[in-house]
Each structure stands twice: as structure tokens, then as C-alpha cells.
C-alpha positions in Angstrom: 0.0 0.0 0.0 1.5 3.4 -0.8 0.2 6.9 -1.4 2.3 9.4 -3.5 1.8 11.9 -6.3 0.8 11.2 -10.1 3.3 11.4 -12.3 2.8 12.0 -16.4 3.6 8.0 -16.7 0.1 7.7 -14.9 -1.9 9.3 -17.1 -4.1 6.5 -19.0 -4.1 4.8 -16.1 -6.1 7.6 -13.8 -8.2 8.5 -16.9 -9.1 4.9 -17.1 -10.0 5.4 -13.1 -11.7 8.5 -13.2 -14.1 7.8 -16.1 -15.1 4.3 -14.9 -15.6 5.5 -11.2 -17.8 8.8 -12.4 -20.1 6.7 -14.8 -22.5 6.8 -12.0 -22.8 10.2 -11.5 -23.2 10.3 -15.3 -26.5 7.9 -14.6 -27.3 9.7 -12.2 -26.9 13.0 -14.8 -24.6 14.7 -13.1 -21.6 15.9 -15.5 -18.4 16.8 -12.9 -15.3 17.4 -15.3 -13.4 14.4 -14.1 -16.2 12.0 -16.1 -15.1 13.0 -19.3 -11.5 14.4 -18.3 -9.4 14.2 -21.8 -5.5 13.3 -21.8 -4.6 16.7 -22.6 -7.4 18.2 -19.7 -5.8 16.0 -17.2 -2.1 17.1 -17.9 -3.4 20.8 -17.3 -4.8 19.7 -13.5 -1.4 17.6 -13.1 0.3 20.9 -14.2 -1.5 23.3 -11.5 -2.7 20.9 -8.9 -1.5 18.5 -6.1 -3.1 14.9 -7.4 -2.5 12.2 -5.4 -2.9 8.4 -5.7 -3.5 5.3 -3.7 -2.0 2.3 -4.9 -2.1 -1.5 -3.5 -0.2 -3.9 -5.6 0.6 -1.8 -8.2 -2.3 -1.1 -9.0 -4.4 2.1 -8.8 -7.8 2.3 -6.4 -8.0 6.1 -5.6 -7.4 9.6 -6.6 -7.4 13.0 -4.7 -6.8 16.3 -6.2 -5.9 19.2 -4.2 -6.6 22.6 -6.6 -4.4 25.9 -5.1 -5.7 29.2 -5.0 -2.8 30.3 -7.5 -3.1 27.5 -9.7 -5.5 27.7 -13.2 -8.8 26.4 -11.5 -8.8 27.7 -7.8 -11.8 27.3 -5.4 -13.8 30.0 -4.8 -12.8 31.1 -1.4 -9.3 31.5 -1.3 -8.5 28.0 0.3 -7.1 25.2 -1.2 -10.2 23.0 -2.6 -10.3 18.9 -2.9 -11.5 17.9 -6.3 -11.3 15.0 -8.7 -12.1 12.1 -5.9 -12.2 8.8 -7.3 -11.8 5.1 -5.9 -11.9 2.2 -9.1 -15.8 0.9 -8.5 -14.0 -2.4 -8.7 -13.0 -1.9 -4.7 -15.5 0.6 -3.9 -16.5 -0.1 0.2 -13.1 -1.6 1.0 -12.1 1.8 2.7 -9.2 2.3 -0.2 -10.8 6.1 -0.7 -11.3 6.8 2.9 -7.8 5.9 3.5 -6.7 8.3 0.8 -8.5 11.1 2.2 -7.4 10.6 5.7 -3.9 10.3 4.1 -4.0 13.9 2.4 -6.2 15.7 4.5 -3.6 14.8 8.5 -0.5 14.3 6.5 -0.8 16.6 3.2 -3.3 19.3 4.4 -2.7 19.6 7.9 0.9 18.6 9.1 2.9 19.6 5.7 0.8 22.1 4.3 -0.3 23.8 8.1 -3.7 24.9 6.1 -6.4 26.3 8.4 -8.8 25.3 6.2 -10.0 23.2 2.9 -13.0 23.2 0.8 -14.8 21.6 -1.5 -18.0 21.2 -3.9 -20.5 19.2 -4.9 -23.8 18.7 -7.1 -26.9 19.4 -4.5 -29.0 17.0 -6.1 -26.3 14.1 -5.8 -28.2 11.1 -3.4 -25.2 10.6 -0.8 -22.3 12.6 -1.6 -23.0 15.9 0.8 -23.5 13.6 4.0 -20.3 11.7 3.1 -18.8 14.9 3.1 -20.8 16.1 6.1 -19.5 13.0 8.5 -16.2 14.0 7.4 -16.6 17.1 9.0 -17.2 19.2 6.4 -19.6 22.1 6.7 -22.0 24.0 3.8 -20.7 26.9 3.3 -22.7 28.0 0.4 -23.5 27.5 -3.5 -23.4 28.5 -7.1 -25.3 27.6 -10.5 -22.0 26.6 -12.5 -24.0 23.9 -14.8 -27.0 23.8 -16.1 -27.6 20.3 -14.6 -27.0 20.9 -11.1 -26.4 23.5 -8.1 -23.1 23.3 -7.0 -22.5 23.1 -2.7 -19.4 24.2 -1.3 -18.6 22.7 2.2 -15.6 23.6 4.0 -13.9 22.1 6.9 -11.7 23.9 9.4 -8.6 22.0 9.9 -6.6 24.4 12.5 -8.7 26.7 14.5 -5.8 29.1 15.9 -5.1 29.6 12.2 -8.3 30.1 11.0 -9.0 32.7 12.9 -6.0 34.6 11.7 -6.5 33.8 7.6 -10.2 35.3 8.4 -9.1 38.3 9.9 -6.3 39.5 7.2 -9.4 38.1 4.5 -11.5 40.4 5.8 -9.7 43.2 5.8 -8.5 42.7 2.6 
């Protein structure tokens, strides 16, 4: 078992991953980006974004993006924003995604990083996705009408609350 960052040798592999594990959003007629991601889309988020993998034998079973605030498709609130979450359907339930995000969000976000906060978005009208976010601790924050076949929510979780507290008071000012 390993986590690390995608490389460009990864590519068709994690475009394989992405599209089989967003087909049921697709059913489901929710269009994220990831679904349809193209070769030359993903080398643009490899490019400006943190994407890391969790691998078990070689092989691939998860994906985790973290998009900057400086990079070509920041989050709307001046946080760092998790994106592009994927586990092969093959293993979904097995815990392989939940390790992942544990991995990124204690070891990435909050011990090398030291953010005091992340966010992240999803379609309202997806059937489990905001309370999977919600017992992770993640809170709604608010919304936007990005698509025209769903209302995005944004959740955001507060991962250091001395910190926090100081990043809202210079982004207030500001």
C-alpha cells in the first residue's frame, strides 16, 4: 500500500479510473469534469494541482486532487479546494478512498501544508455525496449555479482553529 503523487507516466491509467468511477454520476446526470476528463485536460490539473494516488499492488484504487488558490482552477474562497475524488468501482467499500482522504487531509493538508482550512464542492441534487462529506466534518458553506444540470454546494472544513481565525481576519480586511 503506498500513497504518493501522479506522475505523467500515470496518465491513461487515472483517466481509465476516473471515467469508470464517475459513470454513476453520469446515470445519475450529473456531468463533474473528471467524467469526461481528456489526456490533454488532465495534464493541465497535473500541471497546477496537487493529485495524489492510492496504490495496492501496483495497481491504482483512488485519486485526490488538491486545486491551489494560484493554480488555473482555484476554489472560490481562497482555500485550497479537494476535487477529482475517485476510488476504481472495482473496490468501492473496502475503505481504499477513505484511507486516501485521511492520508492527504492529516498528512498533506494539515501537518505539511499547516492549512487552516479546505473546501470543497459538490452537485446538491447528488443522493449521498453531501452527507459523506458532512460526516467528514465538512460544513455548507454555500453554492453556485456553474451547470445547467446541477447547483453546485461548497462545504468547507476547518482543519486548524488558531489559524483560522488569523486567515479570516487578514481576509476580511483585505
Amino acid at each position: 500500500m503506498s500513497f504518493r503523487l501522479m506522475t505523467y507516466n500515470d496518465i491513461p491509467t487515472y483517466q481509465k479510473l476516473l471515467h469508470r468511477a464517475y459513470q454513476t454520476n453520469m446515470q445519475l446526470g450529473i456531468h463533474f469534469a473528471a467524467a469526461t476528463a481528456t489526456q490533454a485536460q488532465i495534464i493541465e490539473h497535473i500541471e497546477s494541482n496537487a493529485v495524489y494516488l492510492f496504490e495496492k499492488n501496483s495497481k491504482l484504487l483512488s485519486t485526490l486532487s488538491i486545486r491551489f488558490p494560484w493554480g488555473n482552477n482555484p476554489g472560490p474562497y481562497g482555500l485550497p479546494h479537494l476535487g477529482w475524488f475517485a476510488t476504481d468501482p472495482t473496490y468501492k467499500g473496502k475503505g481504499y478512498g477513505n484511507a486516501l482522504w485521511d492520508f492527504v487531509e492529516q498528512q498533506i493538508l494539515i501537518n505539511q501544508l499547516k492549512l487552516p482550512a479546505v473546501t470543497l464542492g459538490t452537485a446538491a441534487n447528488h443522493p449521498w455525496l453531501a452527507q459523506t462529506y458532512i460526516n467528514k466534518g465538512y460544513k455548507k458553506i454555500g453554492y453556485a449555479n456553474l451547470t445547467p444540470d446541477h447547483i453546485t454546494l461548497y462545504f468547507e472544513k476547518i482543519l486548524n482553529d488558531k489559524s483560522y481565525s488569523e486567515w479570516k481576519k487578514r481576509s476580511n480586511t483585505q
